[in-house]
N, C-alpha and C positions, 0 to 999 in steps of 0.2 A: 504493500500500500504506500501510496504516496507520502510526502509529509504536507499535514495540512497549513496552508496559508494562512497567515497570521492577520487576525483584522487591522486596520487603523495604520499611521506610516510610522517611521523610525524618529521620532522627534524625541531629543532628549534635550535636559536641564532643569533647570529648579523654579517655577513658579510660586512665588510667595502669594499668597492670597489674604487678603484681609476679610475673613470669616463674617459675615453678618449674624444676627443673632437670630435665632430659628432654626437655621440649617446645621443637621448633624455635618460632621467631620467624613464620613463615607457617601453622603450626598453630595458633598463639596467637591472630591474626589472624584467623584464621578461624573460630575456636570463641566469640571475641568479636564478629564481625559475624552468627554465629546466635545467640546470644543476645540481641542486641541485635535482629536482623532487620532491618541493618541496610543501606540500599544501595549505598552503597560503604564502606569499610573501608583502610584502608592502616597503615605504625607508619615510625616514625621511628628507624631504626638496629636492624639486626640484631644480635641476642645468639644466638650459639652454642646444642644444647641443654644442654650442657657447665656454661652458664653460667646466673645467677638475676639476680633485680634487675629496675629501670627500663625496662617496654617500652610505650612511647606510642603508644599505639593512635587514630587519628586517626578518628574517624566524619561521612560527608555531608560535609556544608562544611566541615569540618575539616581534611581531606584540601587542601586548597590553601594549606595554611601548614605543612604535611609538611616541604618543603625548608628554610623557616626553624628548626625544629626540630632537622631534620640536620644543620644548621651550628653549630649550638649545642655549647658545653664539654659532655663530660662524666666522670663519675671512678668509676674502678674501682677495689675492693679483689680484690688476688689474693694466691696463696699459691706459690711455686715450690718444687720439691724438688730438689734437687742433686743431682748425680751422673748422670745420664743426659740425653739430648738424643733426642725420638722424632720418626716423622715429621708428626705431625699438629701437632706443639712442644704438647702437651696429654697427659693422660693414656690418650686410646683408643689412641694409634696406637704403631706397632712402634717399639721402639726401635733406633737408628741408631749410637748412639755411648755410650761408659758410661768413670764417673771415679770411682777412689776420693775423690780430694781432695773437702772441703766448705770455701766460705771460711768466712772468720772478718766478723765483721759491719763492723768497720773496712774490712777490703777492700771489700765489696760500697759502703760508704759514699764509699769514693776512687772509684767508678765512676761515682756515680749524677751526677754533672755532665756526664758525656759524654753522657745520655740527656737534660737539658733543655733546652728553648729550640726553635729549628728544628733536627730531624736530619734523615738519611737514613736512610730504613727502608724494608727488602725485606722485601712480605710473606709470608705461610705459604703456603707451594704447594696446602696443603687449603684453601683461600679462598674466598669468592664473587667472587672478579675474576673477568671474561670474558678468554679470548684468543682472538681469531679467533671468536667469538661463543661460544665453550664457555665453564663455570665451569671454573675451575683446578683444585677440588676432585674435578669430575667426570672430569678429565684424570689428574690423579695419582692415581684410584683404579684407573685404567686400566692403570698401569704406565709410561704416559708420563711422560718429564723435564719439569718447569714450571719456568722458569727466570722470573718477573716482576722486573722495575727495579724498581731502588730508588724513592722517591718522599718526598717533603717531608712530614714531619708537626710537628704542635705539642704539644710536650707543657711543661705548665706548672709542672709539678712532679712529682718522685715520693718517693715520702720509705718507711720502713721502719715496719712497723708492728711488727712481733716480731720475733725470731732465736731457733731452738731446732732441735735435734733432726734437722740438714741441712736444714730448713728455713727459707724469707723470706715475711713475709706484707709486702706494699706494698700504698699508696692511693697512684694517680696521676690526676692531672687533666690532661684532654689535650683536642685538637681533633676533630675529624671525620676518618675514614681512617686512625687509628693501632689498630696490631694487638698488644694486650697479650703476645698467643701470642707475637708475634715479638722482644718488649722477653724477657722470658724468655729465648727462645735466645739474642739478642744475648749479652745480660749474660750466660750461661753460659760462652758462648764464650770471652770478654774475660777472663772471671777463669780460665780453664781449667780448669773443672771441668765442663760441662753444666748445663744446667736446663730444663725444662718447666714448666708451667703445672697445678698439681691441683684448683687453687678458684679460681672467677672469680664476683667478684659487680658490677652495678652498682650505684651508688648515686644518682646524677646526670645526669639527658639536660636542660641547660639550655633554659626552665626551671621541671624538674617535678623532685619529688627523691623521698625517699622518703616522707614527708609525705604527699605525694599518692596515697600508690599504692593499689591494693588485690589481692587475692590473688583467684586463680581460685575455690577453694576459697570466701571470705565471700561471691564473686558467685553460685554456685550455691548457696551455705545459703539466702542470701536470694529466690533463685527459688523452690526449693524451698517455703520457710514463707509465701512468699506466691498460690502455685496450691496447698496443701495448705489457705488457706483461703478457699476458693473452694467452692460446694457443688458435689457432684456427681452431682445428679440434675437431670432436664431432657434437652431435646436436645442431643446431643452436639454440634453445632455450635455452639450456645450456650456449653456448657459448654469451649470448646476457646478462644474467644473471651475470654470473663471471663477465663480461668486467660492467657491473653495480655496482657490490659488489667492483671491482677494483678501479671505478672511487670513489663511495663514500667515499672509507678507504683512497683517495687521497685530496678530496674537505673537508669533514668534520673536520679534526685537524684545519681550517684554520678558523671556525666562532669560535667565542666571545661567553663565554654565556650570554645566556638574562638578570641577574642579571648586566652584565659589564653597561648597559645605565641607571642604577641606582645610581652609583656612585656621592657622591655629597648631594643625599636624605639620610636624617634617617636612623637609618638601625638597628631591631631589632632581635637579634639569639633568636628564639624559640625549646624549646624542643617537643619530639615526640608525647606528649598528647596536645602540646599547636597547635602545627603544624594541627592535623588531625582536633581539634576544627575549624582550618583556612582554610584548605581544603572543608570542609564544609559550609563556610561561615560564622562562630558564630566568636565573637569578644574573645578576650582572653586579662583578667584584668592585667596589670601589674602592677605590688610590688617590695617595696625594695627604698635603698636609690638610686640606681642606676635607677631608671628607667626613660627612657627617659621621653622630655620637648613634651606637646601638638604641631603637628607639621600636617598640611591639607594633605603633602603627603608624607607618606613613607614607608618604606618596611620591610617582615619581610622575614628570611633565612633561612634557616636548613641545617645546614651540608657543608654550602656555597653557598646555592643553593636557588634562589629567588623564594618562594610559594605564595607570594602577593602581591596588592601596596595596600595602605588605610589610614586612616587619627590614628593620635593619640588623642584620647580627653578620657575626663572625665577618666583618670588610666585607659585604651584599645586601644589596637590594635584592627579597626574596619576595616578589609577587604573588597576592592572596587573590584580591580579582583584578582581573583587565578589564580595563574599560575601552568598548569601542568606539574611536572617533572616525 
């Protein structure tokens, strides 16, 4: 049997998207890889639809520097409201527990040290953890107890951005795996008052910020103004064509290459016989007083253009994936 043709074309890079609030994080994905048309599609850390901000949408060869991305810092501004504690620790869901008291911003401030550095944090029973191959979310919508461990996260800092009106708006920079919903309930709990989560934004997926982003919304204006100037007489297959070639010369100037979510790792320039050894998969020795320090992950370039990630040991570059350009 043949090998089946693969839909959509070879377009790769990194689409930063700036999430609106409604849309899950796999609709997002998905509404970016039809536009694009693109053949494979993945993003780099799920955002709530609850929540807006930073969603890195990786395209083609992009897609295998995903997990470097996922490890990356990144920093939320959110807003809590005091006095209640619900089950989703977010605005949709029932509430569980209710408090007159609201602190005062001193208190919330004699707290915020127990939340930095390495904690332990239990996350939200409405989650996307599995247990036993189920999400947890889909558990506890069930009526089922989800009871998940505690787990190690990093948070780097978190600091207050206002205080008014029983509410806290904070920006925290944290690691990969920490669940803002859950920094909420904690901190509610501790000061005995409750709190949940009303506004969640990102601003940061290390490292793409908001600089980079763009809105669903400026991607479809520019679809649109560009198949509206396309003519539209002819045959329609023609005309279904141009208004494709139109959109893509519209979408494409606006991704990142895949090399940009490498930034930060190693970074090795190869020349043209070192390059094709690496294409290939062979390790290529490096020499000189210059040559980089042993380092588990990094990358090598040609011409600007990222053809690997892989570790540096024993004087090599040892190629983990190749990336095709």
């Amino acid at each position: 049997m043949g090998r089946r043709k693969k839909k959509g074309r070879p377009v790769s890079g990194w689409l930063v998207l700036d999430k609106p609030l409604g849309m899950g994080s796999t609709d997002a994905v998905s509404k970016i890889k039809w536009l694009f048309k693109a053949e494979k599609a993945g993003h780099a850390g799920t955002l709530d639809p609850l929540a807006s901000g930073i969603l890195p949408i990786a395209l083609g060869e992009a897609t295998k520097t995903v997990p470097y991305v996922m490890d990356g810092a990144k920093v939320y501004r959110f807003t809590v409201a005091w006095g209640s504690e619900t089950a989703t620790d977010d605005a949709e869901g029932e509430v569980l527990k209710t408090s007159e008291d609201r602190p005062a911003r001193d208190a919330i401030e004699a707290i915020l040290g127990d939340y930095t550095g390495t904690i332990q944090q239990k996350p939200p029973a409405y989650s996307a953890i599995k247990i036993a191959g189920e999400r947890a979310y889909d558990l506890a919508r069930e009526g089922e107890a989800v009871d998940i461990p505690a787990r190690e996260v990093e948070i780097e800092s978190l600091e207050i951005v206002s205080h008014e009106d029983g509410r806290t708006a904070f920006e925290v920079d944290c690691g990969k795996g920490t669940y803002v919903r859950a920094l909420a309930r904690d901190m509610g709990r501790d000061l005995g008052c409750y709190g949940h989560v009303v506004e969640l934004r990102r601003t940061v997926v290390e490292p793409f910020d908001e600089e980079d982003a763009v809105s669903l919304e400026e991607l479809e204006k520019a679809v649109a103004e560009a198949e509206a100037a396309v003519a539209s007489e002819g045959e329609e297959d023609e005309i279904v064509e141009e208004r494709l070639k139109a959109r893509f010369a519209a979408l494409d100037p606006v991704l990142l290459d895949t090399g940009e979510a490498m930034d930060g790792y190693p970074q090795v320039v190869m020349s043209g016989d070192q390059a094709n050894r690496i294409r290939l998969g062979n390790p290529v020795i490096l020499r000189g007083r210059d040559a980089p320090l042993p380092a588990e992950d990094a990358c090598a370039f040609e011409h600007g253009r990222l053809i690997a990630i892989g570790e540096i040991a024993g004087g090599e570059f040892r190629p983990r994936r190749v990336i095709k350009t």
